[in-house]
PAFI-511156 format. One line per field, with one value per residue (C-alpha): residue number from 1; residue in three letters; z, x, y. Coordinates in nm, 3 decimals, always signed. Layout:
BEGIN
seq [NUM	...]
type [Ala	...]
z [Z	...]
x [X	...]
y [Y	...]
// end
This chain:
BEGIN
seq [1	2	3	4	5	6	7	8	9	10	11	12	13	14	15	16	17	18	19	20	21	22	23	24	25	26	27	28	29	30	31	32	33	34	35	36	37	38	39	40	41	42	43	44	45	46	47	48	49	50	51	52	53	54	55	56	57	58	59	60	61	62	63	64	65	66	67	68	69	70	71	72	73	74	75	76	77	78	79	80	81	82	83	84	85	86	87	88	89	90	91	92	93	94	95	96	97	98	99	100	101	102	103	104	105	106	107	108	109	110	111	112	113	114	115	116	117	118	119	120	121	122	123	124	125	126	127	128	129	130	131	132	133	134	135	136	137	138	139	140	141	142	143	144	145	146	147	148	149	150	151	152	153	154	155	156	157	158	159	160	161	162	163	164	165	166	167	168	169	170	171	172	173	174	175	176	177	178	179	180	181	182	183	184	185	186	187	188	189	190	191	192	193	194	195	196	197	198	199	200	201	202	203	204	205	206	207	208	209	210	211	212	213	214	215	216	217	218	219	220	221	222	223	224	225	226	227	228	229	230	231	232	233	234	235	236	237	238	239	240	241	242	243	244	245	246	247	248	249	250	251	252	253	254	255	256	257	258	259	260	261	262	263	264	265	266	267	268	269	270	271	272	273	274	275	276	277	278	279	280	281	282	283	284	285	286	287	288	289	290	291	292	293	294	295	296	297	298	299	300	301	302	303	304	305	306	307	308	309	310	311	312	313	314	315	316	317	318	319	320	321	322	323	324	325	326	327	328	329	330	331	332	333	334	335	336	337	338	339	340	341	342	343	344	345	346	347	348	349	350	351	352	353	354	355	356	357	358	359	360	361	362	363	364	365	366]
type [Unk	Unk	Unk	Unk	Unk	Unk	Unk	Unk	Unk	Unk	Unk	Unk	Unk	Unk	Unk	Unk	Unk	Unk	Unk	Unk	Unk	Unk	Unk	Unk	Unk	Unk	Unk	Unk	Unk	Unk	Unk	Unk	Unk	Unk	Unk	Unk	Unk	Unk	Unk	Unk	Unk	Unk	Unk	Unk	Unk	Unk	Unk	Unk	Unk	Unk	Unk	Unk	Unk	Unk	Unk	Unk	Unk	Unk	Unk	Unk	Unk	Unk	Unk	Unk	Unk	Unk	Unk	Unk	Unk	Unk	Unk	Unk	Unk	Unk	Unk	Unk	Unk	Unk	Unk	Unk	Unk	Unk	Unk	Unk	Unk	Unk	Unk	Unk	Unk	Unk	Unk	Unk	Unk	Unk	Unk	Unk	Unk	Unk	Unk	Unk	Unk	Unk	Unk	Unk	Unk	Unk	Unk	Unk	Unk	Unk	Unk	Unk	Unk	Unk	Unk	Unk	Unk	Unk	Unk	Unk	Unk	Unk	Unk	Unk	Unk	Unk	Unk	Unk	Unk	Unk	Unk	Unk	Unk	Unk	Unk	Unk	Unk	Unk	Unk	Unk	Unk	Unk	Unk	Unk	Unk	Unk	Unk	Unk	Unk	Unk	Unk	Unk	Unk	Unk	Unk	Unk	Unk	Unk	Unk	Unk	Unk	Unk	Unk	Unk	Unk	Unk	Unk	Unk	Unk	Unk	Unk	Unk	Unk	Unk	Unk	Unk	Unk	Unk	Unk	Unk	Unk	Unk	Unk	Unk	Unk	Unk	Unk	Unk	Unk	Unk	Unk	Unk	Unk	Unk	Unk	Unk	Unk	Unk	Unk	Unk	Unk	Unk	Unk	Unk	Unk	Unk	Unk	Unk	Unk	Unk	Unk	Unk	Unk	Unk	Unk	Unk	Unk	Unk	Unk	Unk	Unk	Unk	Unk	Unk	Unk	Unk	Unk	Unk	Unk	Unk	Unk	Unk	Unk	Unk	Unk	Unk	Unk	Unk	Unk	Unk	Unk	Unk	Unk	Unk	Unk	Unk	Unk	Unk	Unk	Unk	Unk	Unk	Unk	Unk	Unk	Unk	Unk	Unk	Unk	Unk	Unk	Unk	Unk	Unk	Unk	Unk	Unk	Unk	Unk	Unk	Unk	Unk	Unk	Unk	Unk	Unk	Unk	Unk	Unk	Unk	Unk	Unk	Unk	Unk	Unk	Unk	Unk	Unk	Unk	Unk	Unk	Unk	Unk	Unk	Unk	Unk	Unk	Unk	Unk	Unk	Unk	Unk	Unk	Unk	Unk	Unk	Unk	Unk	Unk	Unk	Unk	Unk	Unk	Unk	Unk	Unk	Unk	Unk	Unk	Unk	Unk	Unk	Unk	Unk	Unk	Unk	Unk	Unk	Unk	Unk	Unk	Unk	Unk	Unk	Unk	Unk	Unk	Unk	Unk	Unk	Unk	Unk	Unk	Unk	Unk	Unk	Unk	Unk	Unk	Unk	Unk	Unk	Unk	Unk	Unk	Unk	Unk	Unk	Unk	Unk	Unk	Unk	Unk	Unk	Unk	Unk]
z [+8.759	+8.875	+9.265	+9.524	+9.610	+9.861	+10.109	+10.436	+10.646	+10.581	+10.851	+11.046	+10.859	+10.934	+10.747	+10.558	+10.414	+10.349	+10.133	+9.973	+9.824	+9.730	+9.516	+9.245	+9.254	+9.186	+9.524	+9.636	+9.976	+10.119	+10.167	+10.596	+10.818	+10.958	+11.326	+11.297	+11.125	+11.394	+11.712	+11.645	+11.707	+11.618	+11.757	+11.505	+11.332	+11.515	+11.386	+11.263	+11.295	+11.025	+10.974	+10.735	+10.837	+10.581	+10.368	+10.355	+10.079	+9.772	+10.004	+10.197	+10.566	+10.788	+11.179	+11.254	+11.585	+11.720	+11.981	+12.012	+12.278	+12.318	+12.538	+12.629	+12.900	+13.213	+13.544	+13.707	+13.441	+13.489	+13.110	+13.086	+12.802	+12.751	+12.575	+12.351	+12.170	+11.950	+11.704	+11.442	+11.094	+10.791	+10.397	+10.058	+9.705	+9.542	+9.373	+9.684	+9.741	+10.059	+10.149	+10.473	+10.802	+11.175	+11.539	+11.720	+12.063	+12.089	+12.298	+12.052	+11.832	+11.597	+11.550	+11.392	+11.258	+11.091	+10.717	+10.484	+10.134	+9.871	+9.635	+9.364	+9.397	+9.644	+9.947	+10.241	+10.420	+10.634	+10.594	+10.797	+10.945	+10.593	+10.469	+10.170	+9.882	+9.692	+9.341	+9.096	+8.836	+8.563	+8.725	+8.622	+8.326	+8.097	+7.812	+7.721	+7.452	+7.351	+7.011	+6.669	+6.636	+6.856	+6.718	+6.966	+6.809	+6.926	+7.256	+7.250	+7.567	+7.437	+7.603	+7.474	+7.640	+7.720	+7.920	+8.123	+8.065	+8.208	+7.934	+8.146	+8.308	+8.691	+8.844	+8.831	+9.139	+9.015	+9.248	+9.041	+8.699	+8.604	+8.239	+8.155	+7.832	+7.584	+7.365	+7.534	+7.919	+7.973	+8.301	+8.379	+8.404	+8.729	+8.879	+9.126	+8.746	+8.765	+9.130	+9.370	+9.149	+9.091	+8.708	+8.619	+8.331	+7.960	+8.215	+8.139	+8.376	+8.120	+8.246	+8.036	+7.942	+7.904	+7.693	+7.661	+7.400	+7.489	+7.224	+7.075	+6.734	+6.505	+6.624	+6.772	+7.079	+7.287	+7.612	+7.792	+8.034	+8.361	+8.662	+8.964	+8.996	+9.085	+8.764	+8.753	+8.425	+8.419	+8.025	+7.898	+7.665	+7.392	+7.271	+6.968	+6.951	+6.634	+6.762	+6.448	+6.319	+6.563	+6.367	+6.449	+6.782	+6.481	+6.255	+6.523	+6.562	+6.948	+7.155	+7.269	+7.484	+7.699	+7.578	+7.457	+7.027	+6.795	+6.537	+6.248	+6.100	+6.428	+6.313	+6.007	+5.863	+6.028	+6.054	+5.691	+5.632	+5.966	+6.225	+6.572	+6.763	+6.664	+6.550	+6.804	+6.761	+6.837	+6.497	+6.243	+5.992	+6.021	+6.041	+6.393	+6.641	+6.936	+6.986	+7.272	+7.186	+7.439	+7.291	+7.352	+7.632	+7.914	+8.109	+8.139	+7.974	+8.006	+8.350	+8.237	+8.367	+7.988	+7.852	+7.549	+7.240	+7.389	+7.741	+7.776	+7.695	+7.446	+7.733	+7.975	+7.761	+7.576	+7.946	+7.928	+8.269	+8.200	+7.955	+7.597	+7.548	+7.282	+7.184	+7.045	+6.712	+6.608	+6.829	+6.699	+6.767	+7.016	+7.222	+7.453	+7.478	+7.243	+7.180	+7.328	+7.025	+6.700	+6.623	+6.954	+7.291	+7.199	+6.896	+7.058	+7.302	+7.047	+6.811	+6.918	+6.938	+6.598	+6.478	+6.702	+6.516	+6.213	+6.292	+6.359	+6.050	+5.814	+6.009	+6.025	+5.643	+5.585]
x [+9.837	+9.931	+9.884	+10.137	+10.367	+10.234	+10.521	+10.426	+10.615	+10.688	+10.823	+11.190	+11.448	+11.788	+12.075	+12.173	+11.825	+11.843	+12.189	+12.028	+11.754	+11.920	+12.097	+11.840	+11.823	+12.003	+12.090	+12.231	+12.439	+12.291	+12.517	+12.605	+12.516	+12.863	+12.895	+12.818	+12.485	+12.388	+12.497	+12.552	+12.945	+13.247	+13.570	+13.790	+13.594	+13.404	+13.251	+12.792	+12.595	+12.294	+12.003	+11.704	+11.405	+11.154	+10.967	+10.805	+10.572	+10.877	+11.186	+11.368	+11.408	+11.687	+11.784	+12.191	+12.350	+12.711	+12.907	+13.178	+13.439	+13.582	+13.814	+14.096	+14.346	+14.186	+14.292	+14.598	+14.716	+14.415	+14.245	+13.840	+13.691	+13.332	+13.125	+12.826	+12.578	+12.313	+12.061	+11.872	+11.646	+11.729	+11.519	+11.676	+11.524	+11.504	+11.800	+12.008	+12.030	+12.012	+11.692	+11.694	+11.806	+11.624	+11.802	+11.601	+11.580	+11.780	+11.511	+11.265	+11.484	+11.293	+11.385	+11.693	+11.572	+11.238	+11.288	+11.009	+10.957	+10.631	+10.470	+10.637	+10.973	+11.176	+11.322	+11.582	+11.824	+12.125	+12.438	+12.790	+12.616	+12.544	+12.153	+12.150	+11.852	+11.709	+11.574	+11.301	+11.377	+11.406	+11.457	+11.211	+11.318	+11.107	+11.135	+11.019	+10.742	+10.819	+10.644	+10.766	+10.824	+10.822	+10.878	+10.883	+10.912	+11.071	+10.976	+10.693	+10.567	+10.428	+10.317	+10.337	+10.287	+10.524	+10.533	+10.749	+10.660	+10.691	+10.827	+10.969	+10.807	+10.860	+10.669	+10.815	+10.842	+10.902	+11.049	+11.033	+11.071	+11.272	+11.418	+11.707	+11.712	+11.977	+11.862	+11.495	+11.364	+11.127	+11.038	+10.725	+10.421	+10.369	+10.610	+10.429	+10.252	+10.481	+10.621	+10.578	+10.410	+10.348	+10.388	+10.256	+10.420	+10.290	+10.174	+10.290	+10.233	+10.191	+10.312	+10.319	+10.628	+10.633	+10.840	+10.984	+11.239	+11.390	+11.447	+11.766	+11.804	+11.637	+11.840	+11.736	+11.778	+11.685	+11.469	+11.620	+11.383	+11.527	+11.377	+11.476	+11.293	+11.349	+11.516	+11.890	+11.909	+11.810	+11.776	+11.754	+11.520	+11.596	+11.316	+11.437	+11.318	+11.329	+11.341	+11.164	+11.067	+10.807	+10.419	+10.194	+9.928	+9.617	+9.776	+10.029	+9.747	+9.803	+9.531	+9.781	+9.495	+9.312	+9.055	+8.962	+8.919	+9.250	+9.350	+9.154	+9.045	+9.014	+9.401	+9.276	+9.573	+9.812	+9.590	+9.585	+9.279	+9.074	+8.968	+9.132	+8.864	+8.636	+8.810	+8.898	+8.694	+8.985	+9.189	+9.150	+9.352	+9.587	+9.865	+9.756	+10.011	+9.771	+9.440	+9.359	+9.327	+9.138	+8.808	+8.864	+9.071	+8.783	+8.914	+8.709	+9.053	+8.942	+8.750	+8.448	+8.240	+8.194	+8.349	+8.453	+8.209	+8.006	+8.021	+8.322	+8.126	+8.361	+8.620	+8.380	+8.225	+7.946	+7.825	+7.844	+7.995	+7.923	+7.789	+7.952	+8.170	+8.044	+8.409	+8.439	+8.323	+8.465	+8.620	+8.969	+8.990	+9.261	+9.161	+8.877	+8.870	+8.818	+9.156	+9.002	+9.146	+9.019	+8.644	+8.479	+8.399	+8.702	+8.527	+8.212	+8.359	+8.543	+8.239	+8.057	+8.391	+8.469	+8.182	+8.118	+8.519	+8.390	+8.094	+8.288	+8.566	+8.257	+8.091	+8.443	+8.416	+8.138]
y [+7.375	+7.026	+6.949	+7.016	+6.750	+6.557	+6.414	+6.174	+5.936	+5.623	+5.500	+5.396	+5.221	+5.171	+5.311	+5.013	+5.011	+5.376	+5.394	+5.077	+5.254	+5.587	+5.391	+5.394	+5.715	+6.045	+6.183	+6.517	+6.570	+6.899	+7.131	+7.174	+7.447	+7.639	+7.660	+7.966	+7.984	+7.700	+7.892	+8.257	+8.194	+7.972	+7.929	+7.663	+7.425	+7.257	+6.903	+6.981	+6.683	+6.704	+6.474	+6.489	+6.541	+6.598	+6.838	+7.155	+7.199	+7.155	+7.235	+6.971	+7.010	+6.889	+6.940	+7.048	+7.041	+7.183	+7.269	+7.504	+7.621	+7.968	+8.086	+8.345	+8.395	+8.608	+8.764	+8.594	+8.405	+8.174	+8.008	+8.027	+7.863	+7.855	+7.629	+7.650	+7.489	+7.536	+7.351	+7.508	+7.373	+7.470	+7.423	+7.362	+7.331	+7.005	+7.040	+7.103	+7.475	+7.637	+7.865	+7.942	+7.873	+7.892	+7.841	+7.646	+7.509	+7.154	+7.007	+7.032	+6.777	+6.553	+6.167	+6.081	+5.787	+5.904	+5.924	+6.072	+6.044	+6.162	+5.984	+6.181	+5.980	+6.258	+6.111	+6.211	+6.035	+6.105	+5.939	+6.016	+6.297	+6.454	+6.444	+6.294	+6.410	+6.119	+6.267	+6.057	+5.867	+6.014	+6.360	+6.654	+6.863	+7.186	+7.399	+7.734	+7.895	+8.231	+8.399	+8.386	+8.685	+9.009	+9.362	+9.679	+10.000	+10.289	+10.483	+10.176	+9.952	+9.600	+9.273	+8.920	+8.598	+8.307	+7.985	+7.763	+7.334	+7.051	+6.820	+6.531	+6.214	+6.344	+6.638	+6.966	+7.248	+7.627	+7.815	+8.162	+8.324	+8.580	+8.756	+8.941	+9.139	+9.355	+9.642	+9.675	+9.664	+9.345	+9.185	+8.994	+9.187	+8.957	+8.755	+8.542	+8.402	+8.107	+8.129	+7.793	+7.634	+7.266	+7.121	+6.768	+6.617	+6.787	+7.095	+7.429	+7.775	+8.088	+8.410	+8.744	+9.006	+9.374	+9.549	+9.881	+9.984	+10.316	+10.618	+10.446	+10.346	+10.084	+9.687	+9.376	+9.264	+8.970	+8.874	+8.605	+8.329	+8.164	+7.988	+7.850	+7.503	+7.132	+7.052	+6.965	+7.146	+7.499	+7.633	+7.956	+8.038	+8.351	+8.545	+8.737	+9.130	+9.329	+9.707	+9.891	+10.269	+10.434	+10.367	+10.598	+10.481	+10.473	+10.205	+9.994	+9.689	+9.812	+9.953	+10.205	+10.398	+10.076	+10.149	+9.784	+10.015	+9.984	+10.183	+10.393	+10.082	+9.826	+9.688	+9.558	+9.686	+9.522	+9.212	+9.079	+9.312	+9.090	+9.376	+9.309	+9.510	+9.778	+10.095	+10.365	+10.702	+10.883	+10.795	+11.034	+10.891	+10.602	+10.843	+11.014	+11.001	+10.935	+10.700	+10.967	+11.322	+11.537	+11.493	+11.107	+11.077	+11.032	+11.371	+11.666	+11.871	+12.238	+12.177	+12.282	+12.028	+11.852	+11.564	+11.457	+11.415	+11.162	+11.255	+10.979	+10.684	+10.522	+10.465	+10.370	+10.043	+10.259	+10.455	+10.841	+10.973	+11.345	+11.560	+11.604	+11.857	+12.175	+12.202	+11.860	+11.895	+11.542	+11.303	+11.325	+11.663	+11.734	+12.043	+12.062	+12.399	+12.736	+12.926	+13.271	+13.433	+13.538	+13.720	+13.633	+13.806	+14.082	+14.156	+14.201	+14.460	+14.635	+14.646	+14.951	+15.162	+15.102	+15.210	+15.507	+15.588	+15.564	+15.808	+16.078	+16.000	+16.076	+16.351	+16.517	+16.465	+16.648]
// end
């Protein structure tokens, strides 16, 4: 990540000098406070007096001021009018967008004629009681990186990376990240990747995307990028998603389970015939559905104090957490516990009476 933006004054100049110097650059009026948003209360409209008065971090800050007078008839016939007057700060994004205003005391007013500016080309002025935004030259653009080529099957969650980058000459501020998708559900796996963050020029901030596509049919779809950031341009980047058949967990190149093993054959399959990771215990073949039957899944299944057939150690990076289970005779297998049924314990019981039955069948015969 680049550096914040570092912003200091630089002194008092008057407003010839100011509108002088914007000139070179790219300025933005801000957009005024109401009245209302000033003092808690309007009556007409009633003239705001703004100046600029900085930054905060990558958010310019001005200082608003008005007055407004209310009034109604009362007792008597009599008029009453009551004036009132507030002052308040307010911040806006580089590009001129309001964030957020706060009423403040009007004796705590700053300067009017202090004027600040960072070494990164931003400035702020104030001119007809307007503050006036003074962007670099050349103003900060960025791009996107996406994959080639991202296929989801059916009922399947996946993850891929992307990034947002700086490819102008002038720093770059990113406010936030978001996505918006058709055909599939994606969303950053965490959003505060690429939020308030500083870009130099040739930087980029890498964030990653899950997606989900639902138990529809077999399309495409598409995963689209936006940001909020200093840039006067904001583009949209389109990340193109093939929604395929469902592949079963043991030959998807995914390690569906977490636990750091993929497929029958470590994805080797899917890989050009170059393992991914070391195969997962749990595939059978590379047409079983799951990479975590019971007798791989870490969970002690039939509660009988045994885990797994190695105890649970291939989920916990090679360390055994309990005993191995009897019941897992491979590690595939995908039941913990016996059935109960069949020649066991009621065959045992039912033993002796069948053959005391067929004592009596051939003594009856004789």
């Amino acid at each position: 990540m680049g550096r914040p933006f570092g912003f200091g004054a630089f002194g008092f100049l008057g407003l010839l000098v100011l509108v002088g110097a914007a000139q070179a650059q790219t300025t933005i009026p801000l957009p005024p406070l109401t009245p209302f948003e000033i003092i808690g209360r309007q009556c007409g409209q009633p003239p705001v007096t703004t100046v600029a008065t900085g930054f905060a971090g990558a958010y310019a800050t001005t200082w608003s001021t008005s007055s407004t007078t209310c009034g109604g008839s009362g007792r008597g016939g009599g008029y009453h009018t009551t004036t009132y007057t507030g002052c308040a700060t307010a911040r806006y994004t580089l590009t001129g967008a309001l964030v957020d205003v706060t009423r403040e005391a009007c004796d705590t007013a700053p300067d009017p004629g202090a004027v600040f500016q960072n070494d990164t080309g931003y400035s702020e002025s104030t001119s007809g009681n307007v503050a006036v935004l003074g962007l670099p030259d050349p103003t900060p653009t960025y791009s996107w990186t996406g994959v080639g080529s991202l296929s989801v099957p059916l009922a399947s969650y996946r993850q891929f990376e992307a990034s947002i980058v700086n490819d102008g000459a002038a720093p770059l501020h990113v406010y936030s990240i978001g996505t918006s998708s058709t055909a599939v559900s994606a969303q950053p796996v965490d959003p505060s990747a690429c939020a308030e963050v500083d870009l130099a020029p040739g930087e980029a901030c890498a964030f990653t995307v899950g997606v989900y596509a639902g138990n529809g049919e077999v399309d495409s779809g598409t995963i689209a990028f936006s940001a909020v950031t200093s840039a006067l341009a904001n583009p949209v980047f389109q990340q193109p998603v093939a929604i395929t058949d469902p592949v079963p967990a043991c030959s998807d190149g995914w390690d569906d389970d977490g636990d750091g093993l993929v497929d029958f054959d470590g994805g080797a399959s899917v890989n050009g015939g170059v393992p991914l990771g070391l195969p997962d215990p749990g595939c059978k073949s590379a047409m079983s559905p799951t990479e975590s039957p019971q007798c791989q899944d870490g969970v002690d299944d039939d509660g009988d104090g045994f885990v797994d057939f190695d105890g649970g150690a291939s989920v916990n990076g090679g360390v055994a957490f309990a005993a191995p289970d009897p019941q897992c005779a491979q590690p595939s297998q995908n039941n913990e516990a016996t059935t109960g049924c069949g020649l066991g314990a009621e065959l045992a019981v039912a033993l002796p009476l069948l053959t005391w039955l067929g004592g009596r069948r051939r003594h009856a015969r004789g």
